[in-house]
Backbone as JSON, one array per atom type, in Angstrom:
{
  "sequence": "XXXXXXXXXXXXXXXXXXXXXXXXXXXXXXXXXXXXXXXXXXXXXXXXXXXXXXXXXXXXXXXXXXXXXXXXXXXXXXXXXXXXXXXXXXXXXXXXXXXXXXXXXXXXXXXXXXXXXXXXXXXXXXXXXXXXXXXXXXXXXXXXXXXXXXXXXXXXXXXXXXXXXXXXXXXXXXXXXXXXXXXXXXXXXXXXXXXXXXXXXXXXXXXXXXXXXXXXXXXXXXXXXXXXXXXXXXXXXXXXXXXXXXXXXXXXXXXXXXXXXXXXXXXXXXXXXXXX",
  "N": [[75.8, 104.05, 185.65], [78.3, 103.81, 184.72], [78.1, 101.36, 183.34], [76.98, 102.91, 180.93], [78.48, 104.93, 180.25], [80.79, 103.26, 179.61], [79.59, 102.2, 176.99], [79.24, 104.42, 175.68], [81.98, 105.21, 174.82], [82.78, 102.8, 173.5], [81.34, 102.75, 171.25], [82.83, 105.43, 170.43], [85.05, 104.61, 169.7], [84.6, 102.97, 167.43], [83.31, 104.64, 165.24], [85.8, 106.17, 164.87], [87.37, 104.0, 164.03], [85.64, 103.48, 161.55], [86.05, 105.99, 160.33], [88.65, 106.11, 159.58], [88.73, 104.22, 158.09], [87.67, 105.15, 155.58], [89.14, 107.57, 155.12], [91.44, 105.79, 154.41], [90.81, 103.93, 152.05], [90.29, 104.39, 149.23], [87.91, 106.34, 146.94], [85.92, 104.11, 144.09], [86.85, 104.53, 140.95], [84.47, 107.06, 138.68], [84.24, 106.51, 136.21], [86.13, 105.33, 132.91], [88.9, 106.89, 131.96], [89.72, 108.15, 128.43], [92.8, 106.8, 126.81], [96.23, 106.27, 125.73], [96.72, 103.38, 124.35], [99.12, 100.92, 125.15], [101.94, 99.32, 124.59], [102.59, 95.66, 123.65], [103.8, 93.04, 125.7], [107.14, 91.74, 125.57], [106.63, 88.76, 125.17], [104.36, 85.84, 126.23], [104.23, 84.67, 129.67], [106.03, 81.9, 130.67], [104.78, 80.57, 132.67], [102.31, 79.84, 131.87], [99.42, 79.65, 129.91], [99.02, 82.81, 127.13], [97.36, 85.57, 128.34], [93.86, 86.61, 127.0], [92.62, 89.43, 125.33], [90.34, 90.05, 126.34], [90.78, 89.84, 128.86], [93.15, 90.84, 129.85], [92.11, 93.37, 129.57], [90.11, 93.66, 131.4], [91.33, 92.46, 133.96], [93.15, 94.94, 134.36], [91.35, 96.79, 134.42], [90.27, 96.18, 136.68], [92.48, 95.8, 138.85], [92.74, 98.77, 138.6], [90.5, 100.06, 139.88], [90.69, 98.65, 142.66], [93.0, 100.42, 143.56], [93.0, 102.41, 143.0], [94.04, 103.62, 140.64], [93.67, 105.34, 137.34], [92.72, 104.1, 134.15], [93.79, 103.2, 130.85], [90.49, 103.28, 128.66], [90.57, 100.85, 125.96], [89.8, 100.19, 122.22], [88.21, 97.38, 121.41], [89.15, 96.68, 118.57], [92.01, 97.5, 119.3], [92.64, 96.57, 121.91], [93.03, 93.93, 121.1], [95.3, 94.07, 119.41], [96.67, 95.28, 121.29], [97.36, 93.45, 122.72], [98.41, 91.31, 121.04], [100.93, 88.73, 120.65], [104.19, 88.41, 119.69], [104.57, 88.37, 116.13], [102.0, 88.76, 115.41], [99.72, 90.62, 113.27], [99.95, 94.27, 112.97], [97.39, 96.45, 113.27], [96.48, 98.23, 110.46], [97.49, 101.76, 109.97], [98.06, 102.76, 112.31], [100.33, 103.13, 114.96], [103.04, 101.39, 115.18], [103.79, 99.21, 117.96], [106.65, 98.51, 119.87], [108.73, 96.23, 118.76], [107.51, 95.32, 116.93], [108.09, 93.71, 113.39], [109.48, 94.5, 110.04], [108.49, 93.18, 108.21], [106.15, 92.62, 109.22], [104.95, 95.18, 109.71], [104.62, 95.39, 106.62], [102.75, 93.03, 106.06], [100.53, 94.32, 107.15], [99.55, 96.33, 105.83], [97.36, 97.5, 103.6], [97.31, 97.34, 100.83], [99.25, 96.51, 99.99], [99.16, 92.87, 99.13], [99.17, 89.33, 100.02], [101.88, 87.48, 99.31], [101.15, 84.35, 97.26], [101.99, 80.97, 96.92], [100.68, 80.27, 94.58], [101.27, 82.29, 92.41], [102.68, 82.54, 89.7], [105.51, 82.2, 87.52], [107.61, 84.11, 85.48], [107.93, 84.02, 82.18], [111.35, 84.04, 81.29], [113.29, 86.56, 79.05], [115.78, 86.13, 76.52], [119.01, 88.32, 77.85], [119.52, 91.27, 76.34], [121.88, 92.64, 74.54], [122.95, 95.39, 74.76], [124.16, 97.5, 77.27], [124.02, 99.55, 80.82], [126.25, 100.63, 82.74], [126.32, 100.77, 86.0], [127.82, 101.47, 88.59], [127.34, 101.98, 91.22], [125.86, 100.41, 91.94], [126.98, 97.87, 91.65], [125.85, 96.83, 89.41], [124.57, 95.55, 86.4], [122.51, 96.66, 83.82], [119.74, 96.73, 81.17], [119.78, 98.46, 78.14], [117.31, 100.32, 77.61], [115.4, 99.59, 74.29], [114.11, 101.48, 71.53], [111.62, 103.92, 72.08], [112.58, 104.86, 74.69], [114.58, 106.95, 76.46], [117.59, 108.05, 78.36], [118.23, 109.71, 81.27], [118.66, 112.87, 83.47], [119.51, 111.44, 86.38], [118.93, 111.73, 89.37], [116.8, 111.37, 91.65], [118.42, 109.03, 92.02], [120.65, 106.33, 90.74], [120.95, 105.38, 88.28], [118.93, 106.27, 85.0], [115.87, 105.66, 83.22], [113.87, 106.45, 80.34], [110.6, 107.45, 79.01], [108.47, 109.02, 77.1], [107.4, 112.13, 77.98], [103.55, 112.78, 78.22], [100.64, 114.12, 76.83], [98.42, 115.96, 79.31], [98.64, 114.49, 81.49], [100.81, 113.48, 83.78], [102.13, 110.39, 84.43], [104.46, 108.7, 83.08], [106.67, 105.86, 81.53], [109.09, 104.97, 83.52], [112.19, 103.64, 84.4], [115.09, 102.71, 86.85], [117.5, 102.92, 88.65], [119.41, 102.06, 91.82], [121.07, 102.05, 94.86], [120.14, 99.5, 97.76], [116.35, 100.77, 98.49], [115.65, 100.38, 101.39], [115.02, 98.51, 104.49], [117.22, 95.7, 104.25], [116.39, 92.2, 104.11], [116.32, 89.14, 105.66], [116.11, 87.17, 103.32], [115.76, 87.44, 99.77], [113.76, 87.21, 98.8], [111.57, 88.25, 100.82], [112.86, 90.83, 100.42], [112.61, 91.75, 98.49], [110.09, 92.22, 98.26], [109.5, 93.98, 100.28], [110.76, 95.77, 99.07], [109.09, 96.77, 96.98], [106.71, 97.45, 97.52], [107.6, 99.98, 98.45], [107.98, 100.82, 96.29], [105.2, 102.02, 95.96], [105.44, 104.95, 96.06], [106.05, 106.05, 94.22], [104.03, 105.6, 92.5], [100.76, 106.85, 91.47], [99.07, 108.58, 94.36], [97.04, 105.89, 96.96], [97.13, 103.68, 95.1], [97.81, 99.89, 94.86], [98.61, 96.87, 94.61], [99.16, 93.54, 92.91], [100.04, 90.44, 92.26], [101.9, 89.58, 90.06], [103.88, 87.94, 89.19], [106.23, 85.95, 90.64], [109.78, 85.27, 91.34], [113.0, 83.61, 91.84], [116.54, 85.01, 91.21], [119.92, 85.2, 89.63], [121.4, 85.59, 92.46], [119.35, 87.09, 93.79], [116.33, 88.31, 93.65], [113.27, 88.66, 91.68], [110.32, 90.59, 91.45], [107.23, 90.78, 89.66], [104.38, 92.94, 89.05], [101.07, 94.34, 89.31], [99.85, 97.86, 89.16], [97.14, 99.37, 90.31], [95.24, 102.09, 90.34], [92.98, 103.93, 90.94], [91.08, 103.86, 88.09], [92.56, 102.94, 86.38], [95.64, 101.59, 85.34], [99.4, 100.52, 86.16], [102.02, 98.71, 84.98], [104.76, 96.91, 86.67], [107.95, 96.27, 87.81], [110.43, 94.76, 90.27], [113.74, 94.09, 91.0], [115.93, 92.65, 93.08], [119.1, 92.73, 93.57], [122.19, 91.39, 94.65], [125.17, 93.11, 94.02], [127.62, 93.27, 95.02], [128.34, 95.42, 96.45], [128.06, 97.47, 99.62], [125.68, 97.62, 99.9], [122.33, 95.49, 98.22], [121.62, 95.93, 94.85], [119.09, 98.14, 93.71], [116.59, 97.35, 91.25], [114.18, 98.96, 89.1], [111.25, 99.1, 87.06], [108.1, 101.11, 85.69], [105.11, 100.78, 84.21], [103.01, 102.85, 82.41], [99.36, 102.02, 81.38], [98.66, 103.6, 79.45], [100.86, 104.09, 77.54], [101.22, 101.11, 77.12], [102.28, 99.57, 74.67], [104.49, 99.26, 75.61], [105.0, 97.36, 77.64], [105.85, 94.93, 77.37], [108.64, 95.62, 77.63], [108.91, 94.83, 80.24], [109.58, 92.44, 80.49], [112.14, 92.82, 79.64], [113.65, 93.73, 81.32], [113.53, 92.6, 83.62], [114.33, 89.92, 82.58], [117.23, 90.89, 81.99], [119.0, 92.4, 84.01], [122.1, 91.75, 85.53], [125.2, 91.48, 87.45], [127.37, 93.2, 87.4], [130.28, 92.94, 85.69]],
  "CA": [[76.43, 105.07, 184.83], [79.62, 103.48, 184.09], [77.75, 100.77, 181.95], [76.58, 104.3, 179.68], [80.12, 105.83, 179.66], [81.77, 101.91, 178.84], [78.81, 102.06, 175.75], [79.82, 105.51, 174.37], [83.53, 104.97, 174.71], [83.12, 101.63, 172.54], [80.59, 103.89, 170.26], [83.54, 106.31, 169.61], [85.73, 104.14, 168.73], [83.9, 102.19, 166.0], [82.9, 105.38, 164.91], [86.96, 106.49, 164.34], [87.73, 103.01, 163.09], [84.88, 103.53, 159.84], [86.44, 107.33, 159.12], [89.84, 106.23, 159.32], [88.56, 103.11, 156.87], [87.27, 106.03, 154.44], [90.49, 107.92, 154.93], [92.47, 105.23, 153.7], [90.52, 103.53, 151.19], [89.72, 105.64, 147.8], [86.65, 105.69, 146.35], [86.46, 103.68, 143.21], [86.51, 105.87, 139.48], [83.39, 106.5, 138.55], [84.43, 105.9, 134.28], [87.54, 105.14, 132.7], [89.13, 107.66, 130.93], [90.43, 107.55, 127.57], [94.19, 106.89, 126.53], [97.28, 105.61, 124.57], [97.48, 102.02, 123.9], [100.53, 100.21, 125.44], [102.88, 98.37, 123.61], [102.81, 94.29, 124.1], [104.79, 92.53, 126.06], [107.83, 91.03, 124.22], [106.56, 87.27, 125.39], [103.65, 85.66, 126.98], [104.88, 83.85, 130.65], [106.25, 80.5, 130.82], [103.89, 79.36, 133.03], [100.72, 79.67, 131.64], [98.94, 80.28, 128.55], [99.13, 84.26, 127.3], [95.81, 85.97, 128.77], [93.14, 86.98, 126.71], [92.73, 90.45, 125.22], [89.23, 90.99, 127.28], [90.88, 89.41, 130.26], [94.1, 91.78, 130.19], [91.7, 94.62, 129.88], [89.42, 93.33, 132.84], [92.36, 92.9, 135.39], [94.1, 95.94, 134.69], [90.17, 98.12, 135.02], [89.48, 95.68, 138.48], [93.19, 96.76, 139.45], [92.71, 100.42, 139.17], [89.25, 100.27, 140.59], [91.06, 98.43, 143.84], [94.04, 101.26, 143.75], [92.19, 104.15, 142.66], [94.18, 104.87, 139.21], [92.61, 105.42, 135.97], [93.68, 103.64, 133.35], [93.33, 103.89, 129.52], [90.21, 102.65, 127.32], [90.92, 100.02, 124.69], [88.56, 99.7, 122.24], [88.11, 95.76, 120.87], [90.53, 96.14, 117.98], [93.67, 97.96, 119.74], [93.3, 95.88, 122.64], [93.72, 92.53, 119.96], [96.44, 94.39, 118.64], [97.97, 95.76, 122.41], [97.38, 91.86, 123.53], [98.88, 90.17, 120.19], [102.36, 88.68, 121.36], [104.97, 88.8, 118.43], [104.13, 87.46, 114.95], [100.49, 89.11, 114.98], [99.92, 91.41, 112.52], [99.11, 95.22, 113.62], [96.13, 97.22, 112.72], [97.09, 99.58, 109.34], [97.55, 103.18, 110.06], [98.29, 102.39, 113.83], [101.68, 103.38, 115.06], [103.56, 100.05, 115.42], [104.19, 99.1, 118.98], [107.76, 98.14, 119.66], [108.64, 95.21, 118.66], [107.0, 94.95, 115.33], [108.76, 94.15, 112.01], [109.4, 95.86, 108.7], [107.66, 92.4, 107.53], [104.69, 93.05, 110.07], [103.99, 96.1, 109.15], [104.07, 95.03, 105.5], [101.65, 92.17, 105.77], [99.38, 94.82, 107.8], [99.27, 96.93, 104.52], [96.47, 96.87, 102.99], [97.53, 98.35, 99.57], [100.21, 94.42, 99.51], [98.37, 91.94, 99.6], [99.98, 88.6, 100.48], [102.65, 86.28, 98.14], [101.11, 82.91, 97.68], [102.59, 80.24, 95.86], [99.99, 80.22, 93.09], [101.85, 83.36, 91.69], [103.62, 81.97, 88.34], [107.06, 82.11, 86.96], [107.41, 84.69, 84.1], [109.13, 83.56, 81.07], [112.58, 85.29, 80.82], [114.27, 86.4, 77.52], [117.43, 86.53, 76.56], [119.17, 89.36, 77.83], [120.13, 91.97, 75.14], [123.68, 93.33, 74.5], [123.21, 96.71, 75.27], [123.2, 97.83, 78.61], [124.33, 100.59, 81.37], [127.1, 100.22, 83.75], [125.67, 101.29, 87.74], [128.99, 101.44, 89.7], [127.36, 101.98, 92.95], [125.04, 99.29, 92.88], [127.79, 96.96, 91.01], [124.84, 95.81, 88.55], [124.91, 95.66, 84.7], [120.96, 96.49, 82.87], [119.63, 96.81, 79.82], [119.76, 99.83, 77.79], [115.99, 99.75, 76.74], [115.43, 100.35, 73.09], [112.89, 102.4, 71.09], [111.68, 105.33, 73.02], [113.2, 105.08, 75.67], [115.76, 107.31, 76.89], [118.36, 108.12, 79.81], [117.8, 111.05, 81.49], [118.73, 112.72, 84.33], [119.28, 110.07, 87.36], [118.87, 111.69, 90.59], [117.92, 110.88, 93.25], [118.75, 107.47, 91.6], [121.63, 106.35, 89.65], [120.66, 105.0, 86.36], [117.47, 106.22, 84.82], [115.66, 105.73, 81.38], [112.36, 107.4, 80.79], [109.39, 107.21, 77.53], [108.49, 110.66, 76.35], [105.61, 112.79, 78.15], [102.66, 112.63, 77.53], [99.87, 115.47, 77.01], [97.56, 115.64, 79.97], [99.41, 113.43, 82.51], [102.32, 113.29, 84.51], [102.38, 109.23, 84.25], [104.87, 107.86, 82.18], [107.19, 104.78, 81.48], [110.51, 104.92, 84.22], [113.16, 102.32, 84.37], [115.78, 103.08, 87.39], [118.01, 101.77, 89.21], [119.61, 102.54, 93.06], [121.31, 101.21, 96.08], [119.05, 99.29, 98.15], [116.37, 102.19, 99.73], [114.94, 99.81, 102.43], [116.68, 97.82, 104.89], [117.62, 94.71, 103.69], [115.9, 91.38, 105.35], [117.29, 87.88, 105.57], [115.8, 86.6, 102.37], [116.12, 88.51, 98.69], [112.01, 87.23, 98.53], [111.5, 89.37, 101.5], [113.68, 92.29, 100.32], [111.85, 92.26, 97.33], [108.61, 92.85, 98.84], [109.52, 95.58, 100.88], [110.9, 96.92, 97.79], [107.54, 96.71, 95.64], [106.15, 98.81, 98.46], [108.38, 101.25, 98.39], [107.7, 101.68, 94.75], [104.24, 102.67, 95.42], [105.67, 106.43, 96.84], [106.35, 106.53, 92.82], [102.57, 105.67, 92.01], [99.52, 107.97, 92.17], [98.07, 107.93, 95.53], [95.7, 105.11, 96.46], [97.66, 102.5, 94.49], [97.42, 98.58, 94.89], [99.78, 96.06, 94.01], [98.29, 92.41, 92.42], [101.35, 90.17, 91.97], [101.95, 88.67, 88.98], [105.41, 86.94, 88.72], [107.58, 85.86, 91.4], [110.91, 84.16, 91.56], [114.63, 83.29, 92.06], [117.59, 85.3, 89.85], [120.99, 85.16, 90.22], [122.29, 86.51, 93.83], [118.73, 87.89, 93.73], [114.8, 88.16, 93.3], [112.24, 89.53, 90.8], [108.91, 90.44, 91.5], [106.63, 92.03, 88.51], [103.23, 93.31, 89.53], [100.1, 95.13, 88.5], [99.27, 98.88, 90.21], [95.6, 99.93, 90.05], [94.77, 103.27, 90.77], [91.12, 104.27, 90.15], [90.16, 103.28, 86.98], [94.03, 103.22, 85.57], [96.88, 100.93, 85.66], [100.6, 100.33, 85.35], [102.94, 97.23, 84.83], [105.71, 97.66, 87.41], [108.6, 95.04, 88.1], [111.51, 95.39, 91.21], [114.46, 93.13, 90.75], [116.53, 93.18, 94.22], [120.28, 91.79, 93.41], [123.6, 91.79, 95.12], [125.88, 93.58, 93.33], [128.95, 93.11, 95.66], [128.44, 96.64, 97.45], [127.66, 97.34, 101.19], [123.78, 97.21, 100.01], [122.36, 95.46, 97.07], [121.04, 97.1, 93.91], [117.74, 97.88, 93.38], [116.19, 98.01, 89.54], [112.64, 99.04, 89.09], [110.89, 99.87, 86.07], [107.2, 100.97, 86.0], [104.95, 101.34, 82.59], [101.2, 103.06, 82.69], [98.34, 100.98, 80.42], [98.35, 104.39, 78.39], [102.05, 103.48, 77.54], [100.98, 99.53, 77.19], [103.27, 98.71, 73.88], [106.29, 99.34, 76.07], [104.74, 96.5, 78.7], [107.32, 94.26, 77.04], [110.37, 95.7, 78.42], [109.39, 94.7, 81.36], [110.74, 91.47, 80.59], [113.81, 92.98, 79.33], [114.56, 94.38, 82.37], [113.17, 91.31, 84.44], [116.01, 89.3, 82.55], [118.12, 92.01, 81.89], [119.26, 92.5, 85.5], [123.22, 91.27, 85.95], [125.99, 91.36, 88.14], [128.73, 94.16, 86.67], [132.09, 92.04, 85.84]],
  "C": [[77.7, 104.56, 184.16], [79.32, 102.7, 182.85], [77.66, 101.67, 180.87], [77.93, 104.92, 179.43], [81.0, 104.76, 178.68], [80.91, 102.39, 176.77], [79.2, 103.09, 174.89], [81.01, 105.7, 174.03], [83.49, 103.69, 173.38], [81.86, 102.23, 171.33], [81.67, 105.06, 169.15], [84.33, 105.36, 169.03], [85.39, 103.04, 167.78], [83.87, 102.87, 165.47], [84.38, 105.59, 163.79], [87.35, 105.68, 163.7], [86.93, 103.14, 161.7], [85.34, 104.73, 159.97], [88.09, 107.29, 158.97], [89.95, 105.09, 157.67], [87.98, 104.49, 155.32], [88.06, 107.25, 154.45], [91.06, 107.42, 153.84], [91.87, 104.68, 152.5], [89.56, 104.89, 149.99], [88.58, 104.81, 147.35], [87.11, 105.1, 144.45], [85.92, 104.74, 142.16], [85.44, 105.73, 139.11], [83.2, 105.95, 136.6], [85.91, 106.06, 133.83], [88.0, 105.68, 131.87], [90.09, 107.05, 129.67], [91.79, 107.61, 127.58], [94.47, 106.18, 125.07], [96.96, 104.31, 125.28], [99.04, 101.35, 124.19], [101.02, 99.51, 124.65], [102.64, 97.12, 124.84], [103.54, 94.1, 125.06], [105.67, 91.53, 124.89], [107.31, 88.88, 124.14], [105.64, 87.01, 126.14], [104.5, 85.03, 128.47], [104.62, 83.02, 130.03], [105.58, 79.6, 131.43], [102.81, 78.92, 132.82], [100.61, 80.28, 130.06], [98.92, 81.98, 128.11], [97.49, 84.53, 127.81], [95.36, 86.55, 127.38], [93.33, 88.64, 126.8], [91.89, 91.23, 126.02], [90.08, 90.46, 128.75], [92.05, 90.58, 130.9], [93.51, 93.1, 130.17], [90.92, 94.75, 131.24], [90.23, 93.46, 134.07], [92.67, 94.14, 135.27], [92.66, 97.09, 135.01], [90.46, 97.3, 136.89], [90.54, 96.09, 139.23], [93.18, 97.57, 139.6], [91.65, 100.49, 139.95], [89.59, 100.11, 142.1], [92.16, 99.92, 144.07], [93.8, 102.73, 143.72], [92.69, 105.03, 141.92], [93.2, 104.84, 138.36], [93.64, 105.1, 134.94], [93.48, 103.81, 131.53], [92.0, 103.19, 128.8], [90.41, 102.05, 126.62], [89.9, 99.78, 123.76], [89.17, 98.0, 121.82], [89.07, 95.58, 120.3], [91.73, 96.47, 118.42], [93.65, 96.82, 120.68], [93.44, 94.28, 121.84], [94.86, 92.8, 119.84], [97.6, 94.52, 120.08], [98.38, 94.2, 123.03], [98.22, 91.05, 122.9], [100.52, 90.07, 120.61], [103.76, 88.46, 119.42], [104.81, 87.89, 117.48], [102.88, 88.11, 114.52], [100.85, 90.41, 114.18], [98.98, 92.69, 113.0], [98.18, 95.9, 112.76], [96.8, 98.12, 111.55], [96.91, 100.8, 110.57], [97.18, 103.31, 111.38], [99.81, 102.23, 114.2], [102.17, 101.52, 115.62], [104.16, 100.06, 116.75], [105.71, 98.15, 118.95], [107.84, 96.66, 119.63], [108.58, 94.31, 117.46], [108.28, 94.8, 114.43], [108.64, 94.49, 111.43], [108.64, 95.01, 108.17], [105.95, 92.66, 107.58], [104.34, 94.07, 109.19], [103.35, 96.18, 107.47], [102.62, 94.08, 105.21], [100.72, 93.21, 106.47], [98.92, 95.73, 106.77], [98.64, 96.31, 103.73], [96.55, 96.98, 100.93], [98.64, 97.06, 98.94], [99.44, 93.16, 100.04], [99.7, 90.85, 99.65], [100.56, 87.78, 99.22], [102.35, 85.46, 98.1], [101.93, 82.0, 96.39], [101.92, 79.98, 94.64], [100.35, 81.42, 92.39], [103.0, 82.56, 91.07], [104.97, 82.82, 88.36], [106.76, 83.18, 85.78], [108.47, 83.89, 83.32], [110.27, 84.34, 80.96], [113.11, 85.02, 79.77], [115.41, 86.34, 77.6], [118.35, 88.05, 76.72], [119.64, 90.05, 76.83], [121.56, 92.53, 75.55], [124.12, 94.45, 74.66], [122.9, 97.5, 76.57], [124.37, 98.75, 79.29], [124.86, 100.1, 82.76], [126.46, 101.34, 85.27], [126.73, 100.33, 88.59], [128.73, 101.46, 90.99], [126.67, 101.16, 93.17], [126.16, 97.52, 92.5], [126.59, 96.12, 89.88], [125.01, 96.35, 86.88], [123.18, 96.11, 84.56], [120.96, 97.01, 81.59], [119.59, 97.71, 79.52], [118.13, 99.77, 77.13], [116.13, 100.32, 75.6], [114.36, 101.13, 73.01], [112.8, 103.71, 71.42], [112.48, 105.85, 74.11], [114.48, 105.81, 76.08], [116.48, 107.92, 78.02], [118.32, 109.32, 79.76], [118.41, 111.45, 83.17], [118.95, 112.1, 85.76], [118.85, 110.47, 88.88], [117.52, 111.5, 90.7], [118.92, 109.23, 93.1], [120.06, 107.14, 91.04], [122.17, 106.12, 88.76], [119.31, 105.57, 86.38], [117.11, 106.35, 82.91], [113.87, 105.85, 81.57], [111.55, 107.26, 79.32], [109.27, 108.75, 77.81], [107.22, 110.84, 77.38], [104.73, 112.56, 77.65], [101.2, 113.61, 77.86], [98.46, 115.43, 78.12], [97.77, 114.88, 81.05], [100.47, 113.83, 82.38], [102.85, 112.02, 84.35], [103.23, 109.14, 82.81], [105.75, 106.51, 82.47], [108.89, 105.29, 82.57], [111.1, 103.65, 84.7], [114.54, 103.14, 85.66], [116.65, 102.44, 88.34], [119.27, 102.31, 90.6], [120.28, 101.59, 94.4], [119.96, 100.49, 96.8], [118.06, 100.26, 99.4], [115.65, 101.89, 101.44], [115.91, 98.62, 103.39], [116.08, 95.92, 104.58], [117.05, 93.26, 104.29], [116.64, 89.82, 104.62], [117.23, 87.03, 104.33], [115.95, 87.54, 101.29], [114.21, 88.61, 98.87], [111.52, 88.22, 99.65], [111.82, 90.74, 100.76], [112.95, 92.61, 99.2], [110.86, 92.59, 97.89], [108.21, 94.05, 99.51], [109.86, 96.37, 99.91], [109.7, 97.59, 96.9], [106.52, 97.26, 96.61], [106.14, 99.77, 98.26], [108.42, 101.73, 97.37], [106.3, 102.6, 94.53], [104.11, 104.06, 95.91], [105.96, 106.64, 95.35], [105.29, 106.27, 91.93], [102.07, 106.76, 92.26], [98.67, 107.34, 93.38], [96.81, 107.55, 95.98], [96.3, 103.68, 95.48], [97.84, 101.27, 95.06], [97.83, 97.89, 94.4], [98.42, 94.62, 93.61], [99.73, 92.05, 91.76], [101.39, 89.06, 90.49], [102.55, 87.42, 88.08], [105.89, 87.15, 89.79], [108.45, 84.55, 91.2], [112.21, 84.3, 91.48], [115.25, 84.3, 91.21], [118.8, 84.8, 90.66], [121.52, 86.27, 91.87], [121.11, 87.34, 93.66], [117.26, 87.33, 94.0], [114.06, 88.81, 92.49], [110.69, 89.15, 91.17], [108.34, 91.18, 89.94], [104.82, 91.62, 89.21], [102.22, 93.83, 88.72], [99.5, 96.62, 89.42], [98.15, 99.42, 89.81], [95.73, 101.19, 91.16], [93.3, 103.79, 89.74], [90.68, 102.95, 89.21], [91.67, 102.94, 86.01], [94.93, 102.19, 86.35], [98.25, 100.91, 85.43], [101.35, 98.74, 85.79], [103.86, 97.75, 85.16], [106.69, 96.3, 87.58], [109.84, 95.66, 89.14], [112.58, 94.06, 91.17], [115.77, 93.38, 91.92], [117.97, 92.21, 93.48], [121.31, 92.11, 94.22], [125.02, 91.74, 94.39], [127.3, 93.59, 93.87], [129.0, 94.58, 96.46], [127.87, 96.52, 98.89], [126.12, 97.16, 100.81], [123.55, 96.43, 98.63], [121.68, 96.07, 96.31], [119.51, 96.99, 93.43], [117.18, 98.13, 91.87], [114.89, 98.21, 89.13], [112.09, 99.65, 88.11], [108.96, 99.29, 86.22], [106.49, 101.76, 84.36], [103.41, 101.53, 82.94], [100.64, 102.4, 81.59], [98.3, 102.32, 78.96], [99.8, 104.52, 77.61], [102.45, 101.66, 77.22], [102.21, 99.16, 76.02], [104.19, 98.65, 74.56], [106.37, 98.18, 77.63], [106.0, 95.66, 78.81], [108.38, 94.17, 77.57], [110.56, 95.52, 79.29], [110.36, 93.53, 81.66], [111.61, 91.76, 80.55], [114.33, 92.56, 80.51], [114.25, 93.25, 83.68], [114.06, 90.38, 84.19], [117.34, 89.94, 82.3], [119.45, 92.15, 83.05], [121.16, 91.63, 85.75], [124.16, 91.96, 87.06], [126.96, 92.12, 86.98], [130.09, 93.26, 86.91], [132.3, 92.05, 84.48]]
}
């Protein structure tokens, strides 16, 4: 009898040892619910290569599965994007995880395409002799001739405008403003973010195609082409530093139904000075 009592004594306790083991250990999830997308890390480690986008999604499921959280979903392209370590460019119309730049998010815009060096020089004229003093950006420009006339300026603080036109809202605007973006270490940069920021003064859906870039004084000029639909305009942004806390921005934009007045873009492409 004692052998039968020893046997069910070492019976119970095996028994208590597997329900204390299914106590403590959680069962694993049976699917992984969806979520937010983490922001990067600011740096891969030092000691090793950065992991892989399927590999950082693999550990962090096989970790929760051991721990018994739930963790978020990624599909393919976020986790590229949650994996890419700084420099990669994020997905459009995907909140920018910290970290990103104002550049980043530009090159991730699909609406700017990229600056290459096969984008020509425009010819510049000689500036003309009549032009409009802009005290807050410290910049001199041209007074355009012909149609053109000054009007109103806000929100801006030069502006010169072509006449209405019946059936459209599009016309010819020439303007000119502190700088409304923040400022980056190069003018060729600053211009770019600028010639962005012009297309909140297109019809929406607009598309830059670069046409001229290069150097000015204490500056940069881009001039472009904006397609919308079936319609275009000839747009140019000329970033300078005018001696104020920001520098001055000058942007004049002309629709194809408006084309004789293409011209001025040069003006205002050499136009562009330093107030002294």
């Amino acid at each position: 009898m004692r052998v039968v009592y020893r046997g069910l004594a070492v019976a119970a306790a095996a028994a208590a040892v597997a329900v204390a083991l299914v106590v403590v250990l959680p069962s694993e999830p049976d699917e992984v619910a969806a979520g937010p997308v983490t922001a990067p890390p600011a740096a891969p480690p030092s000691s090793g290569p950065a992991p892989t986008p399927a590999a950082t999604v693999s550990s962090t499921v096989s970790a929760a599965a051991v721990s018994g959280a739930t963790v978020a979903a990624t599909p393919p392209a976020a986790a590229s994007q949650s994996a890419a370590p700084p420099g990669a460019t994020p997905t459009p119309g995907v909140s920018l995880a910290p970290g990103y730049t104002a550049m980043e998010a530009l090159y991730a815009d699909p609406r700017v395409p990229r600056l290459t060096r096969g984008v020509k020089r425009m010819a510049l004229r000689d500036p003309g002799k009549r032009v409009i003093k802009d005290r807050r950006t410290g910049l001199a420009v041209p007074r355009l001739p012909g149609r053109w006339k000054t009007s109103g300026a806000a929100p801006f603080t030069t502006k010169q405008v072509l006449p209405r036109q019946r059936g459209t809202s599009l016309r010819g605007m020439f303007v000119t403003c502190p700088l409304p973006i923040m400022e980056q270490r190069s003018p060729r940069d600053t211009a770019l973010l600028a010639a962005r920021w012009t297309l909140n003064h297109h019809p929406k859906g607009s598309r830059i195609t670069w046409l001229a870039s290069q150097p000015v004084k204490r500056g940069w000029m881009l001039a472009y082409r904006v397609t919308y639909g079936k319609r275009t305009s000839r747009a140019a942004v000329v970033i300078m530093d005018g001696g104020m806390s920001k520098p001055g921005l000058a942007f004049v934009t002309v629709p194809d139904s408006q084309r004789k007045q293409w011209r001025d873009i040069g003006r205002v492409a050499s136009g562009v000075r330093v107030l002294g």
